[in-house]
C-alpha distance (Angstrom), angle and dihedral (degrees) to the residues before:
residue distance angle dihedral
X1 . . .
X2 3.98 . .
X3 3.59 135.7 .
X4 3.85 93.0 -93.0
X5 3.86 90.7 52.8
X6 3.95 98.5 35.5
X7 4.15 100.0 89.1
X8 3.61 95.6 29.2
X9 3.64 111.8 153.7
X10 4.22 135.2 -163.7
X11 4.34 77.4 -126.6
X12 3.77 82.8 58.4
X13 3.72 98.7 75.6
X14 4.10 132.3 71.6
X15 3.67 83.0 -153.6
X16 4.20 118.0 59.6
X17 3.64 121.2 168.6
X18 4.04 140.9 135.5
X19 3.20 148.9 -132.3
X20 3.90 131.8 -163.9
X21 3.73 127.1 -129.8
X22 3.79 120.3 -113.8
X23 4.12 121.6 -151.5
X24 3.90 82.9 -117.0
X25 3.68 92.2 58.3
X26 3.63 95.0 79.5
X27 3.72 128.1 67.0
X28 3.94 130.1 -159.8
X29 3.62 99.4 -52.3
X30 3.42 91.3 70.3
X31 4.44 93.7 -116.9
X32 3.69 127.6 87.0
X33 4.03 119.0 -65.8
X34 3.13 113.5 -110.7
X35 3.67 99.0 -125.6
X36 4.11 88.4 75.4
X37 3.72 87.4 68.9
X38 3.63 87.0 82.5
X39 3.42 94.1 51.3
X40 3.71 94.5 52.1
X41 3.72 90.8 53.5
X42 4.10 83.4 51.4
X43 3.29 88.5 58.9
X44 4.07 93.3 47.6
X45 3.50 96.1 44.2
X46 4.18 91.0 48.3
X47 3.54 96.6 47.8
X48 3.76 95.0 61.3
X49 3.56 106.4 38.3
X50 3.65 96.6 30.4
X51 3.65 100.8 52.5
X52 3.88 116.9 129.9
X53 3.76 100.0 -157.1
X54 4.11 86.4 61.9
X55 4.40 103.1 18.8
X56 3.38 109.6 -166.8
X57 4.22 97.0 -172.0
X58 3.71 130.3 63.6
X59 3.63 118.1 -126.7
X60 4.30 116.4 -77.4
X61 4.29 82.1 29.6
X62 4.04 121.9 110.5
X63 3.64 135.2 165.2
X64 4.07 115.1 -120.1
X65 3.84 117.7 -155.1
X66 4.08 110.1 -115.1
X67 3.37 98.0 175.3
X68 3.38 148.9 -0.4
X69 3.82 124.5 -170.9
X70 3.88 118.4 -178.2
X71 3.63 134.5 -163.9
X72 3.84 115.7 -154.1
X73 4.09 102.9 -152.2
X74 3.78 97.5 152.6
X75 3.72 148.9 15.1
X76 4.20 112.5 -109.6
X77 3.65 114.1 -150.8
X78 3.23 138.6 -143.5
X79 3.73 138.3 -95.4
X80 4.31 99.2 42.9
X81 3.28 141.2 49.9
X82 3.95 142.5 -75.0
X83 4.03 120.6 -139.0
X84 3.78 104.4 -144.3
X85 4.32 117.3 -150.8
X86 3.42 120.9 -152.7
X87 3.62 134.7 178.9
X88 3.90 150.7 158.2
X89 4.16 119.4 -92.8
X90 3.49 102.0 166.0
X91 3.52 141.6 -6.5
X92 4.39 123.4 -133.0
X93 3.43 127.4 -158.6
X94 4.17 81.7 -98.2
X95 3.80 104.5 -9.0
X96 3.60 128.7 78.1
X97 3.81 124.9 -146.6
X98 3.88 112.4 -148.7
X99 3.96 134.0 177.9
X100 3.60 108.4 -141.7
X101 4.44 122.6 -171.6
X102 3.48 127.4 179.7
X103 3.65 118.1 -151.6
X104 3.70 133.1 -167.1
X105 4.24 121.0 -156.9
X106 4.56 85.0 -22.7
X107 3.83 93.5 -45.8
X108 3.97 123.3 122.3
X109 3.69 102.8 -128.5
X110 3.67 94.3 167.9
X111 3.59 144.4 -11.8
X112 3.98 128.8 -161.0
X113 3.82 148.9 -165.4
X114 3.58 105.6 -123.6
X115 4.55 112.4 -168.7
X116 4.08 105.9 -172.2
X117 3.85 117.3 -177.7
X118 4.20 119.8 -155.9
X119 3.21 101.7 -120.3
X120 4.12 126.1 -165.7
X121 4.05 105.9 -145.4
X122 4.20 86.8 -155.7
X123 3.89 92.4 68.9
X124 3.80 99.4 14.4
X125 4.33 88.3 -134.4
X126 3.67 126.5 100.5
X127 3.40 131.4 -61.8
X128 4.23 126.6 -147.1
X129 3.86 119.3 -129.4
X130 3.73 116.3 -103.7
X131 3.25 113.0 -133.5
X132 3.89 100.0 -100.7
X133 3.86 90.7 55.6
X134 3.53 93.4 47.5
X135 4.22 90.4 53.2
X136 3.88 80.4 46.4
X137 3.83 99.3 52.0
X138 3.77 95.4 42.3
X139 4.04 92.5 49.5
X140 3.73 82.7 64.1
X141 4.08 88.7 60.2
X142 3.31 89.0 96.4
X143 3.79 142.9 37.5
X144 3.81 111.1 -57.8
């Protein structure tokens, strides 16, 4: 854990959702594998640029994972649930940079670099911001 990850909060994020831990989730140490992480940043990442009540993307546009660069900090257990924070760090020409932590009853358990590219599905390339997504994606910068 670093100094930008140290006091991370839940409060911290624009984007706050959760998921809930499945039996199959965990492998033989008796904690969550740490493949799921992944899927608990999917679940971050979808919830906030994916929601219908305030759609970001036009229709034929998607977002396309570039990278994704996790930080193990602690084991998550299972049965519950983990709260998942995700927010804007920096906005491309057409790829967003997000910092994603999933947290488990208040404690960081990991934290992640999330790169997603907007994507148009016609021509399968990259696609710039308009201007109105753009405003959009950098209001979620900070807290919402």
């Amino acid at each position: 854990m670093n100094d930008e990850t140290k006091g991370l909060r839940l409060e911290d994020f624009a984007g706050q959702a959760y998921d809930k831990l499945r039996y199959g989730d965990t492998d033989r140490q008796g904690h969550v594998n740490n493949a799921v992480f992944a899927t608990f940043m999917e679940t971050g990442r979808v919830e906030l640029i994916y929601n219908p009540q305030d759609p970001l993307l036009d229709e034929g546009f998607s977002f396309v994972l570039a990278k994704l660069d996790i930080d193990y900090i602690a084991e998550v257990l299972w049965p519950g649930t983990v709260e998942i924070g995700t927010r804007v760090v920096r906005v491309g020409r057409s790829s967003v940079t997000m910092q994603q932590a999933v947290f488990q009853k208040g404690k960081l358990c990991a934290s992640a670099e999330t790169v997603v590219v907007h994507f148009d599905e016609a021509t399968r390339k990259s696609q710039a911001f308009s201007e109105a997504q753009r405003a959009k994606l950098e209001g979620w910068i900070s807290a919402g």
